[in-house]
C-alpha positions as CSV (number, residue, x, y, z in Angstrom):
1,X,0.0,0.0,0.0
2,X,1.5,3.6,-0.8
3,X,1.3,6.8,1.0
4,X,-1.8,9.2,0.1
5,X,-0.8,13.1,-0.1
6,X,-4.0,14.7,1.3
7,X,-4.5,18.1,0.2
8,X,-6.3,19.7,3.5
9,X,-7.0,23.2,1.7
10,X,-9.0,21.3,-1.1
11,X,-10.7,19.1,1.2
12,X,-11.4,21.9,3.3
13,X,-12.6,24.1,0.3
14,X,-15.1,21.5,-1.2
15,X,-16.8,21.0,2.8
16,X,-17.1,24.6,2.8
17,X,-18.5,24.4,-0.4
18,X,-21.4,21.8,0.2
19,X,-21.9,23.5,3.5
20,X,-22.6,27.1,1.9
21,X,-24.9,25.3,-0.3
22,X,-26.7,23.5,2.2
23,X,-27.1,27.1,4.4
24,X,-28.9,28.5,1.3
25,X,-31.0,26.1,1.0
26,X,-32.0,26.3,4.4
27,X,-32.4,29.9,4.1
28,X,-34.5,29.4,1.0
29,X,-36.5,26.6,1.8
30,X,-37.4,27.8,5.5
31,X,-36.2,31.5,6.2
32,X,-33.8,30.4,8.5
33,X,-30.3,31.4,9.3
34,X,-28.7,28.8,11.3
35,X,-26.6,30.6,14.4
36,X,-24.0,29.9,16.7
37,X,-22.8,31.6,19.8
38,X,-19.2,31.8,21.1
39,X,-18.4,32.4,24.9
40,X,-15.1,32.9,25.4
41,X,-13.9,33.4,28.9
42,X,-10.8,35.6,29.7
43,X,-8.1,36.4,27.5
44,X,-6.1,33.5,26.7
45,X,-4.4,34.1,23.3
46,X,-4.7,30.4,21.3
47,X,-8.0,30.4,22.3
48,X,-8.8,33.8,21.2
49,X,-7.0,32.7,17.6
50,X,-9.4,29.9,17.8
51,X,-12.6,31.6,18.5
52,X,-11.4,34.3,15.2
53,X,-11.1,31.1,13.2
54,X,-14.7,29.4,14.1
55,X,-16.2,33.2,13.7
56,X,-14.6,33.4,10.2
57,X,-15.7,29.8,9.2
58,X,-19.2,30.7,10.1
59,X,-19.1,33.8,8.0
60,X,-17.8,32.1,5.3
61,X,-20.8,29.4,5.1
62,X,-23.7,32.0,6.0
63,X,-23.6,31.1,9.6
64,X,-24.8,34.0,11.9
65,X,-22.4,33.9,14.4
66,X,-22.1,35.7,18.0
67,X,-18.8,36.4,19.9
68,X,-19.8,37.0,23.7
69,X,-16.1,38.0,25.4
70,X,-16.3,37.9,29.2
71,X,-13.1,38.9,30.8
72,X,-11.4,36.4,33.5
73,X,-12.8,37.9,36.1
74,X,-16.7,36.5,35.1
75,X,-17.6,35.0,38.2
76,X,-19.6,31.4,37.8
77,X,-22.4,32.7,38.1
78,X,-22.8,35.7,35.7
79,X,-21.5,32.6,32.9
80,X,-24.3,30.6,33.9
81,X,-26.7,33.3,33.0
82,X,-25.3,34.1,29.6
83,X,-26.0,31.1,28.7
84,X,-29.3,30.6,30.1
85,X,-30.0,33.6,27.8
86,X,-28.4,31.6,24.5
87,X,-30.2,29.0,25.2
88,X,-34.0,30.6,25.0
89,X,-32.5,32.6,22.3
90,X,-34.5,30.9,19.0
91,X,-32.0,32.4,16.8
92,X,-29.5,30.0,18.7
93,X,-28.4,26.7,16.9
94,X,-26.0,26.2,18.3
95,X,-24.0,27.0,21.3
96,X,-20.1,26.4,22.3
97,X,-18.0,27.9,25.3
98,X,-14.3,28.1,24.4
99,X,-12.5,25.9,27.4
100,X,-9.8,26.3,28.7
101,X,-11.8,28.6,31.7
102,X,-10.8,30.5,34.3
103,X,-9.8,28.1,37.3
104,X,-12.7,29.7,39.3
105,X,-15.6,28.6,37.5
106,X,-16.3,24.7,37.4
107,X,-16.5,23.4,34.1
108,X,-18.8,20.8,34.4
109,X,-21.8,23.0,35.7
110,X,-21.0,25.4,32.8
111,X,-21.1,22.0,30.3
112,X,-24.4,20.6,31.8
113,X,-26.0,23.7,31.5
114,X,-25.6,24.3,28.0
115,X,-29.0,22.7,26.0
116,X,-28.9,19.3,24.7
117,X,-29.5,20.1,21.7
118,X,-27.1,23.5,21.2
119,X,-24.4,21.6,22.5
120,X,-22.2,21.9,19.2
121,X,-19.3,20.1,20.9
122,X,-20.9,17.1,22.6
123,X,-20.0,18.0,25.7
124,X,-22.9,17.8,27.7
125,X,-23.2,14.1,30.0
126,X,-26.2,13.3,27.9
127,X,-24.4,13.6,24.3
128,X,-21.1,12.1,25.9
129,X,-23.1,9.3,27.6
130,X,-25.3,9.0,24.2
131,X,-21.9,8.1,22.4
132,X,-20.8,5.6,24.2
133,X,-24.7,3.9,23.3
134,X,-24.8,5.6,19.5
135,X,-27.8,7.9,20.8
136,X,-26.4,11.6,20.9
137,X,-27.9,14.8,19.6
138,X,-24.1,16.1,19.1
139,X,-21.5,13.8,18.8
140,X,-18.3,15.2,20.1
141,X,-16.3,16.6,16.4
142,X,-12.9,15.1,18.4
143,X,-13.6,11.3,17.4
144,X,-14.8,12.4,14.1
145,X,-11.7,14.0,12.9
């Protein structure tokens, strides 16, 4: 068997593609502008080139996309309601909070209390208990590639 050279940037290109086409039709067929909303908490800088990436990827498609930036200093609680908020928001798909977080806040509350079913990264215990039985709303991207 010989080595396969992958071309990433092609591959890439053609998803994005298929993906911008899919959006329209969305948008044609039923009005709707899927949206996702990005919480990042404090100021680290990979995650922050992250976040820019994942903003620009949604722009590219015709995602909607909102950038929430909370400074370290966001207690637990204040978090919590943000994305209470996202999650009654109806122009909210989908919904991801940019880890690492501030040692302060505990991770797993912030995780549970994102909704099933705007939990883009599978992070929630029902989507990671769902894909260890093949039943999840979001599986997590990680095991995907």
């Amino acid at each position: 068997m010989s080595a396969r050279i992958i071309d990433g940037k092609a591959v890439a290109e053609k998803l994005r593609a298929e993906y911008r086409t899919r959006i329209e039709e969305l948008q044609r067929k039923h009005d709707l502008v899927p949206g996702l909303a990005v919480i990042l908490v404090g100021d680290n800088p990979a995650s922050q080139v992250y976040v820019r990436n994942k903003i620009r990827a949604c722009k590219d498609v015709g995602i909607r996309s909102e950038l929430i930036e909370l400074p370290a200093s966001t207690s637990e609680s204040e978090l919590l309601d943000h994305i209470d908020r996202l999650n009654e928001d109806s122009g909210i798909h989908g919904l991801l909070i940019q880890l690492p977080l501030p040692p302060h806040i505990e991770v797993h509350k912030v995780l549970e209390r994102i909704a099933v079913e705007k939990d883009v990264d599978g992070f929630h215990l029902y989507n990671v208990g769902g894909l260890v039985t093949g039943n999840t709303v979001f599986p997590p991207c990680t095991p995907y590639g």
